[in-house]
C-alpha positions in Angstrom: 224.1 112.7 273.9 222.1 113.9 270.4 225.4 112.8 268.3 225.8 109.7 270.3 222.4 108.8 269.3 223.1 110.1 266.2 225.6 107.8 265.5 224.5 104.5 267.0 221.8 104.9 264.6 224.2 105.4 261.8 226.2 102.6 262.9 222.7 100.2 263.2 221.8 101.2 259.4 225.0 100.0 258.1 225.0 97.0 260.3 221.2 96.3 259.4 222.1 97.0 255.6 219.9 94.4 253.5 219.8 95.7 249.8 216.7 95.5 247.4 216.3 92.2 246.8 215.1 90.3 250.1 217.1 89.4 253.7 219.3 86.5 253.7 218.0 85.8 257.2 215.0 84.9 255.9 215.7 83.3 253.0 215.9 79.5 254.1 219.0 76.8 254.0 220.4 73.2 254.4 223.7 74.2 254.2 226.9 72.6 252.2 226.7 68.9 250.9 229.5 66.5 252.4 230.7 67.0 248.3 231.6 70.6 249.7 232.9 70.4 252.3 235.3 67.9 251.7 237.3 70.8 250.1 238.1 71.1 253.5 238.4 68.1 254.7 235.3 68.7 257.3 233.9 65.4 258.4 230.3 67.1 258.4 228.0 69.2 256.2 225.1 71.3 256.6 224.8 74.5 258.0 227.6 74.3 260.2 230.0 73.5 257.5 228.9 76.4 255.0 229.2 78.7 258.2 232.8 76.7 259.0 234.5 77.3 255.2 233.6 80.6 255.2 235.1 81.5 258.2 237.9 79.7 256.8 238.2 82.4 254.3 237.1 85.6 256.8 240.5 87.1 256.8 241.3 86.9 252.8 237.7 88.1 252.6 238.1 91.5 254.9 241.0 92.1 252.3 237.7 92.9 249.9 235.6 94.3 252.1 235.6 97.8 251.1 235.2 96.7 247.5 232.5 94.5 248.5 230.7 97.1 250.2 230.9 99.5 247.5 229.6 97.5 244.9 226.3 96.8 247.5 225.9 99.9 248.1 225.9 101.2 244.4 223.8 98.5 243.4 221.6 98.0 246.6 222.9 94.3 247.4 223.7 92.6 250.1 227.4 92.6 251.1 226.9 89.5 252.7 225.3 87.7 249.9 228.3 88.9 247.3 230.8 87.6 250.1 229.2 84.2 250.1 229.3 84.0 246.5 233.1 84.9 246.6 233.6 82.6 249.3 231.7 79.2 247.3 233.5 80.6 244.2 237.0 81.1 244.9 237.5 81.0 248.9 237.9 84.7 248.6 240.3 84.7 246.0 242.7 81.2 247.1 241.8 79.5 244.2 242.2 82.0 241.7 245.4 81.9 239.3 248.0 84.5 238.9 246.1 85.3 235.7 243.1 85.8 238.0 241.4 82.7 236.1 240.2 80.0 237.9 240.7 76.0 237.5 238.3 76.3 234.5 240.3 78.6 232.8 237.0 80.7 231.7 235.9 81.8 235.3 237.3 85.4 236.1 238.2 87.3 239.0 236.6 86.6 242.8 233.3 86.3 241.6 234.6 84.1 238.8 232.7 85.9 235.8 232.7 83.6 232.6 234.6 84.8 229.7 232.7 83.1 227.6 229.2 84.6 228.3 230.3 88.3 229.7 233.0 91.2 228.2 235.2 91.1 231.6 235.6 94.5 233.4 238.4 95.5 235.9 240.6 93.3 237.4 240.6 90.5 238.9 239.7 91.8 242.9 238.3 95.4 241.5 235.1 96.9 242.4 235.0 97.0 238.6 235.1 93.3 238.6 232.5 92.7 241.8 230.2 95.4 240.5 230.1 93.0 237.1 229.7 89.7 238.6 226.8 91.3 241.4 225.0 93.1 238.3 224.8 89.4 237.0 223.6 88.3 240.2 220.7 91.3 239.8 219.7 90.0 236.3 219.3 86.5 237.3 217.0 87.5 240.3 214.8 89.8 238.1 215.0 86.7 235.5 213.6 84.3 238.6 211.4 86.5 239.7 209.7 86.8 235.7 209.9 83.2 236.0 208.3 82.0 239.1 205.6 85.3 239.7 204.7 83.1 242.8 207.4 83.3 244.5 208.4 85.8 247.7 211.5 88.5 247.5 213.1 86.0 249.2 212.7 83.2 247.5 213.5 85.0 244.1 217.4 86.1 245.9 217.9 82.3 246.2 216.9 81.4 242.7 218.8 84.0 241.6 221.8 82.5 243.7 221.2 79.7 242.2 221.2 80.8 238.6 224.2 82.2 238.8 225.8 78.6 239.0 224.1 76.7 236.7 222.1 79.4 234.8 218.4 81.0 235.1 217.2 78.1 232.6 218.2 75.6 235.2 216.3 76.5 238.1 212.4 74.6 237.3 211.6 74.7 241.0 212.5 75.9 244.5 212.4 73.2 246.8 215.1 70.8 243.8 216.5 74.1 243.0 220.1 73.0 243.4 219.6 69.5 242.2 222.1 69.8 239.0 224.1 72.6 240.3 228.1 72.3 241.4 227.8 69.8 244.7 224.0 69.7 244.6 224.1 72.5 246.7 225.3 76.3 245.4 222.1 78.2 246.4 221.9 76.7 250.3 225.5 77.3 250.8 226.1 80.3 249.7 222.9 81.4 251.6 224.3 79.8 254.9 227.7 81.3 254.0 226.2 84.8 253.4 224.6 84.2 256.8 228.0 84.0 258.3 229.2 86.5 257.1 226.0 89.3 257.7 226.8 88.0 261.7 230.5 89.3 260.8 229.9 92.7 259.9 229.4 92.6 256.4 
């Protein structure tokens, strides 16, 4: 009974696993614009169409999982929040060339790091690679959290969401934070997509 015990505990840590840098259930959202989610032709947006793309890409996204994992672990990140941003950047990997470039040409890998700003490491669906893009992630939220000394842990991971579209300089408030950012909408919908995929084991 001891090792049953034992091991539902284990099993509720990794379940419950939220990294250092606040808990994407409480970090608030609105969801995908209708700019979004017209990728995939959903005659909605919102919440329910963030939570509907990325389910879109769960499958291609379990291929990752154990990368994904890793790099949270070794960085103390949410898996779920590095999933949504793989999800908003490259639908777990669909878009991504055989180069492993996106559209763009300058965005690498899954978590689409820019050539242009960062030395690229590993390839294109390595830990290597997700531990580069989520150690960007890390520096932006520090950066936010410099910025705005205000603001809660939570608030900071979204800003630090955000930054990592359109660049820490670009984030002046919370409540317009995505107003200039790719569909008006990065931070919210990769929050609501990070949601999705913390109820799906990640």
């Amino acid at each position: 009974m001891l090792k049953v015990f034992l091991l539902f505990l284990f099993v509720g840590v990794a379940i419950a696993y939220t990294g250092c840098y606040g808990n994407i259930y409480n970090t608030d959202t609105t969801g995908c614009s209708s700019q979004t989610s017209s990728q995939d032709n959903l005659g909605y947006s919102g919440i329910s169409a963030s939570r509907q793309m990325a389910a879109t890409d769960l499958s291609r996204m379990n291929q990752y999982k154990s990368n994904i994992e890793n790099a949270g672990r070794q960085l103390c990140m949410d898996p779920s929040v590095i999933a949504g941003i793989i999800s908003r950047e490259t639908r777990a990997g669909a878009t991504l060339g055989s180069d492993g470039y996106g559209a763009d040409g300058h965005g690498y890998g899954l978590m689409q790091v820019d050539d242009r700003y960062h030395t690229i490491q590993g390839g294109p669906t390595s830990l290597d690679h997700i531990l580069q893009g989520t150690g960007i992630l890390i520096s932006n939220i520090g950066q936010i959290s410099s910025k705005f000394p205000s603001w809660d842990q939570n608030m900071d991971l979204k800003g630090g969401i955000c930054a990592y579209n359109i660049g820490v300089g670009g984030v002046w408030s919370y409540d317009s934070m995505d107003v200039g950012t790719t569909g008006d909408d990065y931070s919210s919908d990769v929050v609501a997509r990070a949601q999705y995929y913390k109820d799906n084991g990640y």
